[in-house]
N, CA, C and O atoms as a MOPAC input file, in Angstrom:
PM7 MOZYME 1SCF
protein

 N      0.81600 1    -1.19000 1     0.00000 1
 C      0.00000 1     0.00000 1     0.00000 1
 C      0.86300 1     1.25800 1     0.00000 1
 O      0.72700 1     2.25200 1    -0.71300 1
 N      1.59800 1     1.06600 1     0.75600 1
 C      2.89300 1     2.58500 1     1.09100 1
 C      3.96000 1     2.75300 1    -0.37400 1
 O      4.69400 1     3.70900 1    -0.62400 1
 N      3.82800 1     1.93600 1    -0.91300 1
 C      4.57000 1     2.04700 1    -2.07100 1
 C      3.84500 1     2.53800 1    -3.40300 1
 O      4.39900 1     3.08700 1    -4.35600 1
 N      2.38800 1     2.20500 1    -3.26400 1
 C      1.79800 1     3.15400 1    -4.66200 1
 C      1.36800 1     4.26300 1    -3.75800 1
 O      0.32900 1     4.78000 1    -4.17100 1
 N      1.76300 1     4.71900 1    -2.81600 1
 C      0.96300 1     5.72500 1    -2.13500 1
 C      2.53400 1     6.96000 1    -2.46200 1
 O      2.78300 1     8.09200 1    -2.87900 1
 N      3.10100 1     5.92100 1    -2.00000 1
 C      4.69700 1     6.95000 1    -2.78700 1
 C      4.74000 1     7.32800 1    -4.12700 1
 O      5.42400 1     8.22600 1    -4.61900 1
 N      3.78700 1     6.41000 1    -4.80300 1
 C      3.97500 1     6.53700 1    -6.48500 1
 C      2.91400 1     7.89800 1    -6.52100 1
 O      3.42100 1     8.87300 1    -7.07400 1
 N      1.86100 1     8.04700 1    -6.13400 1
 C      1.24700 1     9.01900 1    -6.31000 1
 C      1.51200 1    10.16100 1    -5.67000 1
 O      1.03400 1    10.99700 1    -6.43700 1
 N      1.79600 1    10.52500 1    -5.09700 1
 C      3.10200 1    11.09900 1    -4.29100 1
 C      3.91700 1    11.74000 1    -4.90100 1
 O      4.11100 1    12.94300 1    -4.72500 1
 N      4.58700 1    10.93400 1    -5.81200 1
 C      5.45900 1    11.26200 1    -7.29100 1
 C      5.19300 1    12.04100 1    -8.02000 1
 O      5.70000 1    13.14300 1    -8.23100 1
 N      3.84400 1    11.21100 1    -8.76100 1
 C      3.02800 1    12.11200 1    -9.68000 1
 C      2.59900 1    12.99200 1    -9.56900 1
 O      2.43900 1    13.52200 1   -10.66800 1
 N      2.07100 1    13.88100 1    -8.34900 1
 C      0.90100 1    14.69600 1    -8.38400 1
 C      1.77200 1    15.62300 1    -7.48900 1
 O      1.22600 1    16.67300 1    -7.15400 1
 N      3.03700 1    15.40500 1    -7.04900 1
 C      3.18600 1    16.42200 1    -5.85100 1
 C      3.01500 1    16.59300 1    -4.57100 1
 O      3.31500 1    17.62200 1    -3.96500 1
 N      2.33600 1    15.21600 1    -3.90400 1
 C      1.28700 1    15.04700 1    -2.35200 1
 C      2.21800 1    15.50100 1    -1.32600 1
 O      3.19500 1    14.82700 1    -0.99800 1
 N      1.92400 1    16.67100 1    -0.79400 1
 C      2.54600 1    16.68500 1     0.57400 1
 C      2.25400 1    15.65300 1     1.46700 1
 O      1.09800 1    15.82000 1     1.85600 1
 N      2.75400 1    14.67200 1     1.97200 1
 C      2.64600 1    13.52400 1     2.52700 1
 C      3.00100 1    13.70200 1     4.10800 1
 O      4.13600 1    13.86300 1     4.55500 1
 N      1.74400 1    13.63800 1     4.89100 1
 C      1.85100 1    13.35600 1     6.59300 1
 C      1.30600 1    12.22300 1     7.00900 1
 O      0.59000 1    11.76800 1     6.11700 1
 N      1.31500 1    11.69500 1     7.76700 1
 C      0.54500 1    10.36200 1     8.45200 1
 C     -0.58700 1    10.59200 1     8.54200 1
 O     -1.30200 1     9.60300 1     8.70600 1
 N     -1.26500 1    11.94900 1     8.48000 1
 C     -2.77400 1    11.80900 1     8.17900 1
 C     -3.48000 1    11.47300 1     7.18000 1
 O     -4.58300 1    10.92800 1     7.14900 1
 N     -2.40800 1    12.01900 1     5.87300 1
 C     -2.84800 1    11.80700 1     4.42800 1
 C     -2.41800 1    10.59000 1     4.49200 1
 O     -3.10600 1     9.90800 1     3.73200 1
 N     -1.78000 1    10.09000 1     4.91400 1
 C     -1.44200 1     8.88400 1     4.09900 1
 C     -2.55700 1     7.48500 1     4.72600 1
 O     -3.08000 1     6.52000 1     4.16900 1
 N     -2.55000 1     7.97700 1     6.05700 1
 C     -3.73300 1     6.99900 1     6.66800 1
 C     -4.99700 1     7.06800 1     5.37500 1
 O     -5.39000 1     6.12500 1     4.68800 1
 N     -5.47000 1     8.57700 1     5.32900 1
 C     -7.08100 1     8.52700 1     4.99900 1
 C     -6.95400 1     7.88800 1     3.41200 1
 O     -7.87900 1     7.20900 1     2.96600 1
 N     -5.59100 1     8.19900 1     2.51300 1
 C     -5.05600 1     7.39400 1     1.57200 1
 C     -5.45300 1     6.29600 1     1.38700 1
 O     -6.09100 1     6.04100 1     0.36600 1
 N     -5.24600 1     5.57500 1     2.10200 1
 C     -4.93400 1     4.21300 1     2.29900 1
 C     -6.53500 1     3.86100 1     2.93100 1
 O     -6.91700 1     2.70600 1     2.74000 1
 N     -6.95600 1     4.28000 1     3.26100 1
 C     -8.24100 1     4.05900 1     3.55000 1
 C     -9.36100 1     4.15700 1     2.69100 1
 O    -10.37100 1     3.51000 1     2.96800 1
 N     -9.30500 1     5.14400 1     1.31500 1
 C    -10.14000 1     5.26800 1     0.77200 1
 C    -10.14900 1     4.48300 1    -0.29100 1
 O    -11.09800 1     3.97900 1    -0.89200 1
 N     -8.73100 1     4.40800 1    -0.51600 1
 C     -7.92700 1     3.18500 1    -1.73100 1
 C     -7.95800 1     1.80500 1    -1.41600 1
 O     -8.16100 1     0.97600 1    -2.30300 1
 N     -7.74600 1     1.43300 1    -0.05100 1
 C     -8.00900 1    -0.02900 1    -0.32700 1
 C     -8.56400 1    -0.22600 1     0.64700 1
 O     -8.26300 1    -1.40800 1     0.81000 1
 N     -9.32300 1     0.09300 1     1.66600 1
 C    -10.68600 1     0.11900 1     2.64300 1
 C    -10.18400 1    -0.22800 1     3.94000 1
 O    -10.90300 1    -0.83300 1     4.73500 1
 N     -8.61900 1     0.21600 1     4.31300 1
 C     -7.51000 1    -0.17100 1     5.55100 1
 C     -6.91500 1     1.12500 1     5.63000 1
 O     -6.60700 1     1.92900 1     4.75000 1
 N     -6.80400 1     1.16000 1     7.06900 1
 C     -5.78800 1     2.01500 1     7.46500 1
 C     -4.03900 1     2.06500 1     7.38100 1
 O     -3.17300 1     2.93400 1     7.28200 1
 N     -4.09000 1     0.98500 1     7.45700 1
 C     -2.65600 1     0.38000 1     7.65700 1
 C     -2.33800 1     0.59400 1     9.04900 1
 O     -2.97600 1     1.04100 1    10.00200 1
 N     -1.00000 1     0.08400 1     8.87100 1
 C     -0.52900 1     0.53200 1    10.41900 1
 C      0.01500 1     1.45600 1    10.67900 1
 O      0.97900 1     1.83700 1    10.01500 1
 N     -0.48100 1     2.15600 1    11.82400 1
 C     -0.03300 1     3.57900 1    12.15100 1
 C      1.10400 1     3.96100 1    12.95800 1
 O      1.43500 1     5.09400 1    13.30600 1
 N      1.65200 1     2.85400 1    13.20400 1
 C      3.54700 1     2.60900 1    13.71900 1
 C      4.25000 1     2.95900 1    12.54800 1
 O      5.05400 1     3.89100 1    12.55200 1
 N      3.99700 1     2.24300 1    11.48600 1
 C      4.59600 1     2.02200 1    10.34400 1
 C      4.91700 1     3.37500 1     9.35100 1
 O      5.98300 1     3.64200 1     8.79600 1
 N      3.62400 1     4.14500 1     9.31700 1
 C      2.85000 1     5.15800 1     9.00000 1
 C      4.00200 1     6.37400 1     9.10200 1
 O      4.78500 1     6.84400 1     8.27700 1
 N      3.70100 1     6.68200 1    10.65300 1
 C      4.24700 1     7.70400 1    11.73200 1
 C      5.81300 1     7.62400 1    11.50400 1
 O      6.57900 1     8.55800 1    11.26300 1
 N      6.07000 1     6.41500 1    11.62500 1
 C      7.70200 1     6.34100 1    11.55900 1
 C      8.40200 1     6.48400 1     9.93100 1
 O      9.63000 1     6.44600 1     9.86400 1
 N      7.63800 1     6.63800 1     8.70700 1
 C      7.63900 1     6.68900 1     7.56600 1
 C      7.83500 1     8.37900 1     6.94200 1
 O      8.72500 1     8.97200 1     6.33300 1
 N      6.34500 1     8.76700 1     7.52700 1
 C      6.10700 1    10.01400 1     7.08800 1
 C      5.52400 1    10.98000 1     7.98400 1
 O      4.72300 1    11.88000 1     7.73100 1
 N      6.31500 1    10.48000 1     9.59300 1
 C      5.99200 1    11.41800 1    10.19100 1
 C      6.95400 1    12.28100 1     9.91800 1
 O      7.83200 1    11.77800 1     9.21600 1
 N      7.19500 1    13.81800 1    10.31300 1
 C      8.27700 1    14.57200 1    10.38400 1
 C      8.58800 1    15.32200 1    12.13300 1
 O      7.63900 1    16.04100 1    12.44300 1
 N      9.53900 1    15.26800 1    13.07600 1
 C      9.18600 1    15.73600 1    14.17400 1
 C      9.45100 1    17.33200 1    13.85100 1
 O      9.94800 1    17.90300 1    12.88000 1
 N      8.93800 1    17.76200 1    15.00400 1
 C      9.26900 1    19.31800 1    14.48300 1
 C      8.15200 1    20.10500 1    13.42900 1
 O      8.04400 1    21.32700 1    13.33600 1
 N      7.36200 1    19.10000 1    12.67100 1
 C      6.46900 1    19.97100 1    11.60200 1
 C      5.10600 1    20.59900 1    12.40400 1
 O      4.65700 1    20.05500 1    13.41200 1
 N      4.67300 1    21.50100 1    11.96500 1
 C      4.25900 1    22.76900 1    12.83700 1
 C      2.65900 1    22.72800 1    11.78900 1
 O      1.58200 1    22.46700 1    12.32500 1
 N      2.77700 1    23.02700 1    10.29700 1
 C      1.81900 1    23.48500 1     9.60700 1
 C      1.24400 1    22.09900 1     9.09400 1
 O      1.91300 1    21.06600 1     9.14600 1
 N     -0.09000 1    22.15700 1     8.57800 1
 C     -0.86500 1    21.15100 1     8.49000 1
 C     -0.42900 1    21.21600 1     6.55000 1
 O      0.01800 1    22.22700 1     6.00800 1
 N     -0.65800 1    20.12700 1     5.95700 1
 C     -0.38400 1    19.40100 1     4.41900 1
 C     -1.72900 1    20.71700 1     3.69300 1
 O     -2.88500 1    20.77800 1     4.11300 1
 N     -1.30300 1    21.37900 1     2.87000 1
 C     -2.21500 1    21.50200 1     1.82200 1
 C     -3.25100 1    21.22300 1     1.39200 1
 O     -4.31500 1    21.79700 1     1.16000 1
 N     -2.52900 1    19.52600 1     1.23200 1
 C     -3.47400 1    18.50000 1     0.23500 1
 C     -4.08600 1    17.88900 1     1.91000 1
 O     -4.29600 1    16.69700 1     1.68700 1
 N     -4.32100 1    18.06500 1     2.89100 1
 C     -5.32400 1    17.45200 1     3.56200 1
 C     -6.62400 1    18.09100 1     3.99300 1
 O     -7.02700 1    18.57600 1     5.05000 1
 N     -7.36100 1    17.83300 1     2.25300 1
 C     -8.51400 1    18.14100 1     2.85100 1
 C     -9.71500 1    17.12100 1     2.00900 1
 O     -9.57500 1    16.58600 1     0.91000 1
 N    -10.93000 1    17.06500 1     2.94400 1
 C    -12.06400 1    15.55700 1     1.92300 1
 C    -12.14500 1    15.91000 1     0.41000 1
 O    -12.31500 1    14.96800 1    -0.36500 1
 N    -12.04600 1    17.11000 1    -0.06600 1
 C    -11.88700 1    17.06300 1    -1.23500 1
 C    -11.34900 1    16.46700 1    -2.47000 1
 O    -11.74800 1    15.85600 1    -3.46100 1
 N     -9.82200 1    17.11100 1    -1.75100 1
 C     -8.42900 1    16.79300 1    -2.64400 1
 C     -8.36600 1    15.42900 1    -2.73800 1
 O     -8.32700 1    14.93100 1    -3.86300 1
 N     -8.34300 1    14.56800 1    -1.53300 1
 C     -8.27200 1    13.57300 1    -0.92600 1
 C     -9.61900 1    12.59600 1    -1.88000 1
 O     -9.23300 1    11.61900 1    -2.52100 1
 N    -10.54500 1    12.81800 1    -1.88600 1
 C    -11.38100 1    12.05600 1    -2.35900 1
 C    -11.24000 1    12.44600 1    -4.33100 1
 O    -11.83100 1    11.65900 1    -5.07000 1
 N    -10.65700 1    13.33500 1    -4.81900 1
 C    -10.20800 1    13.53500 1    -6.15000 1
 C     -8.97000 1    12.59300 1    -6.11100 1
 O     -8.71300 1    12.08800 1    -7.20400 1
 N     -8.43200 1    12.37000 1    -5.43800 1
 C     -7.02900 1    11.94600 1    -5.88700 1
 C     -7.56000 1    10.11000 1    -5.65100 1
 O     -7.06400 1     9.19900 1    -6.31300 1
 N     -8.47300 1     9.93600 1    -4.74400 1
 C     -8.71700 1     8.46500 1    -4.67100 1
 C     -9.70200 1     8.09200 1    -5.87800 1
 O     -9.40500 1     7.15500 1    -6.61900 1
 N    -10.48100 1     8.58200 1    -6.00700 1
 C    -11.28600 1     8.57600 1    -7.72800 1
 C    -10.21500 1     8.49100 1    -8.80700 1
 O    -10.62000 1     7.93200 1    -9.82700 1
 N     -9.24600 1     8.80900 1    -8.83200 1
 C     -8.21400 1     9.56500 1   -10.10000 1
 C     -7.33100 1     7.91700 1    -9.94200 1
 O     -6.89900 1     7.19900 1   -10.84400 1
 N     -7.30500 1     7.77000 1    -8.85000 1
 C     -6.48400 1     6.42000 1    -8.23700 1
 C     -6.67800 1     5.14800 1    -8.21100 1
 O     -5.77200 1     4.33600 1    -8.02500 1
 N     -7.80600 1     4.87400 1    -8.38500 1
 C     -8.78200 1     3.98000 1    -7.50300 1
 C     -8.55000 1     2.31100 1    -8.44900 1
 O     -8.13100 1     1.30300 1    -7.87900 1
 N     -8.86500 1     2.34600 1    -9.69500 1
 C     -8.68000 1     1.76400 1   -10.39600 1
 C     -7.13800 1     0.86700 1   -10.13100 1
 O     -6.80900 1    -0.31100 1    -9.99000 1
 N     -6.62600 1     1.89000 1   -10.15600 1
 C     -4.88100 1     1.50300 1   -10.00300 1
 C     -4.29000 1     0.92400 1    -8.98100 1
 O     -3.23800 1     0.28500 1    -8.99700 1
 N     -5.39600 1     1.29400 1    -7.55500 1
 C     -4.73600 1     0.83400 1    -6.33700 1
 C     -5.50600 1    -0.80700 1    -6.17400 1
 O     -5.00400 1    -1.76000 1    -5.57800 1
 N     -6.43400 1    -0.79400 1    -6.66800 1
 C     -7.24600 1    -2.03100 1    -6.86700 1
 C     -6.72700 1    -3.21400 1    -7.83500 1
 O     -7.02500 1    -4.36200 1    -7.50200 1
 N     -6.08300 1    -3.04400 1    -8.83700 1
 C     -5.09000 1    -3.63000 1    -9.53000 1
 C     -3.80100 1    -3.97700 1    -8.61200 1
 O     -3.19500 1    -5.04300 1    -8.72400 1
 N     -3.53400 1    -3.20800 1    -7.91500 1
 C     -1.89300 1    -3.03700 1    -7.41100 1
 C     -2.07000 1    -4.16500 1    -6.21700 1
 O     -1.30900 1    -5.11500 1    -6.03600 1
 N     -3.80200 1    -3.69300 1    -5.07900 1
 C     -4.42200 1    -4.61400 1    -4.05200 1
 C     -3.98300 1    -6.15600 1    -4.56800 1
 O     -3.19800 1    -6.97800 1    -4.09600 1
 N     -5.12800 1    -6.17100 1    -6.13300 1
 C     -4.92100 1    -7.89400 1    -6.08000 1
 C     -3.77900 1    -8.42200 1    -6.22700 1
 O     -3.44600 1    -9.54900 1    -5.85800 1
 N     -3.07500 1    -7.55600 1    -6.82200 1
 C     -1.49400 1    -8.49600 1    -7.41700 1
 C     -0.80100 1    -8.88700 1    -5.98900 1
 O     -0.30500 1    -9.97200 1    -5.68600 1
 N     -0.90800 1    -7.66000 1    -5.16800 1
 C     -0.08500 1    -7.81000 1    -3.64600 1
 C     -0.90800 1    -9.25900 1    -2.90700 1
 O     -0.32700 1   -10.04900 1    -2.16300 1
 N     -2.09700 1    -9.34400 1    -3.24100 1
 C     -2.90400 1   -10.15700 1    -2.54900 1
 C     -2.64000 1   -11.78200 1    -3.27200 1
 O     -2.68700 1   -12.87400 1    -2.70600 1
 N     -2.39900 1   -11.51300 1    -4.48000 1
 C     -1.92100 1   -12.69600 1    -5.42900 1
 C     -0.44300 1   -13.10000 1    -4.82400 1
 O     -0.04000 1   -14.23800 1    -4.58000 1
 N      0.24000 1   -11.87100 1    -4.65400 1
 C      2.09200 1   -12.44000 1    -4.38400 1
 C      1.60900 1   -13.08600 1    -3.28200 1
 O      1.95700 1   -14.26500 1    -3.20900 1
 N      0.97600 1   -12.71300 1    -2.48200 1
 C      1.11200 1   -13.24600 1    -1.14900 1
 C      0.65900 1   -14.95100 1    -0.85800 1
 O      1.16300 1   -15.75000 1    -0.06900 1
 N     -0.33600 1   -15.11100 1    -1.70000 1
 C     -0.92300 1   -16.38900 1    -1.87600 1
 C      0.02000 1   -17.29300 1    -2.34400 1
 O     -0.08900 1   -18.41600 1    -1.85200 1
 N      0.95100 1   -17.12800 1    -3.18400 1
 C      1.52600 1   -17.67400 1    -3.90700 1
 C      2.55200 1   -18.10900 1    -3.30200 1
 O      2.76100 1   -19.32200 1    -3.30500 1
 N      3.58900 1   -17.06600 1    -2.52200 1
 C      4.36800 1   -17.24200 1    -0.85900 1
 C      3.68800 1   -18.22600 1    -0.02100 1
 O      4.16900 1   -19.29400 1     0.35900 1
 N      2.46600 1   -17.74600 1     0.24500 1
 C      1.88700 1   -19.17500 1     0.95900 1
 C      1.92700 1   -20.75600 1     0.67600 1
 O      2.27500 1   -21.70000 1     1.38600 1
 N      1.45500 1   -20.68200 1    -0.58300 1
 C      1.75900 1   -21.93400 1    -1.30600 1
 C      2.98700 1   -22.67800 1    -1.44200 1
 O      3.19900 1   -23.88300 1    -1.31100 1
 N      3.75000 1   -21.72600 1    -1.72800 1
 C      4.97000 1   -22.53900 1    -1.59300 1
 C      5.55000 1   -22.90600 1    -0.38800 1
 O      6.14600 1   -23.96900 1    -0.21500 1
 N      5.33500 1   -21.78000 1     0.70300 1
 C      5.58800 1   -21.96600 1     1.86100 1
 C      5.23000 1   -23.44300 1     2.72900 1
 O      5.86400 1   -24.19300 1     3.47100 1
 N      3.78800 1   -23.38500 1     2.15600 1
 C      3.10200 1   -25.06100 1     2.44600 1
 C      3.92100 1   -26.09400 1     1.95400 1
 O      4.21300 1   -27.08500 1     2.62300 1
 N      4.19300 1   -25.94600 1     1.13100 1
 C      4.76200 1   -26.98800 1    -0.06100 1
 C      6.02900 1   -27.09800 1     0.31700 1
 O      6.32500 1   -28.28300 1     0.16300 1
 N      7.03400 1   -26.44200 1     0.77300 1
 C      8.37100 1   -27.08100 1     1.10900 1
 C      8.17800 1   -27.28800 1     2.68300 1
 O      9.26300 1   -27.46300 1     3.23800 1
 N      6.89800 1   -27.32000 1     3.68800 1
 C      6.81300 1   -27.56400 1     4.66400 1
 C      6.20700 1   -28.83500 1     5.08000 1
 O      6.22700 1   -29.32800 1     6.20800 1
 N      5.40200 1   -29.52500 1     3.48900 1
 C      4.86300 1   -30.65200 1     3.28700 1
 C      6.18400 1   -31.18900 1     2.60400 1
 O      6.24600 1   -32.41600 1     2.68800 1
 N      7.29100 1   -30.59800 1     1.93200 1
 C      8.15200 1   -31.73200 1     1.45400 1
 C      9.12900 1   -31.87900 1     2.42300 1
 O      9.76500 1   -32.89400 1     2.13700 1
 N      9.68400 1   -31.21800 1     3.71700 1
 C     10.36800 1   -31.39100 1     4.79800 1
 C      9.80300 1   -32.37900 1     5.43100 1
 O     10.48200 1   -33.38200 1     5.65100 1
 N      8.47200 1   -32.31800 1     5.85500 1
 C      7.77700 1   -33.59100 1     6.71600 1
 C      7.88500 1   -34.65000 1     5.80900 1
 O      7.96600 1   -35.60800 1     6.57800 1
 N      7.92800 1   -35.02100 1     4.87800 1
 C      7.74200 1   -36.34200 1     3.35900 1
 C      9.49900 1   -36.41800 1     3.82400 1
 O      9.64300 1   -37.55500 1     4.27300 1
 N     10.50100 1   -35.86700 1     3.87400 1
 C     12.15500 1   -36.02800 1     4.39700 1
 C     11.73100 1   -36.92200 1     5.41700 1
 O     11.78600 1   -38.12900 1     5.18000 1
 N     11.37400 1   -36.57500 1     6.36000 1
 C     11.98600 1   -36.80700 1     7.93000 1
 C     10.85400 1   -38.26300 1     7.99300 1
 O     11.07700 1   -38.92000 1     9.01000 1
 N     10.05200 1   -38.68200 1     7.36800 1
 C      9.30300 1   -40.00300 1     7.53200 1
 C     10.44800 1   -40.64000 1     6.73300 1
 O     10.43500 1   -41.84700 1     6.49100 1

């Protein structure tokens, strides 16, 4: 998720805080993510003024403009992961097939 959230980011210019990037990530793939992860990413200490781009507007233009793309990006991440699993099973079923 934090990685097409960087890509758009790229493209468009996003002043990026842990608020935007939460409600980001929320409107794009229906999760918050984690907000350890988040904070320690794109928090900044010391920042004083609030993002530009955080407002329901911008925010809901840029997830319309997005949406398509992050939903594509969702399944593939959701596909790698399955696929890790599988194999994961599979050399954990051919270790036990060793040791008999």
């Amino acid at each position: 998720m934090l990685s097409f959230i960087f890509q758009i980011a790229d493209d468009i210019d996003l002043d990026l805080t842990p608020l935007i990037v939460k409600r980001l990530c929320m409107r794009l793939f229906g999760r918050s993510g984690s907000q350890d992860i988040i904070v320690s990413i794109f928090g900044q200490k010391g920042r004083q003024h609030r993002s530009r781009d955080n407002t329901p507007a911008i925010l809901d233009e840029i997830a319309a403009r997005y949406r398509l793309a992050a939903h594509s990006c969702q399944a593939s991440t959701l596909s790698d992961i399955e696929s890790v699993k599988k194999n994961y099973q599979a050399g954990i079923r051919s270790a036990r097939n060793r040791e008999k």
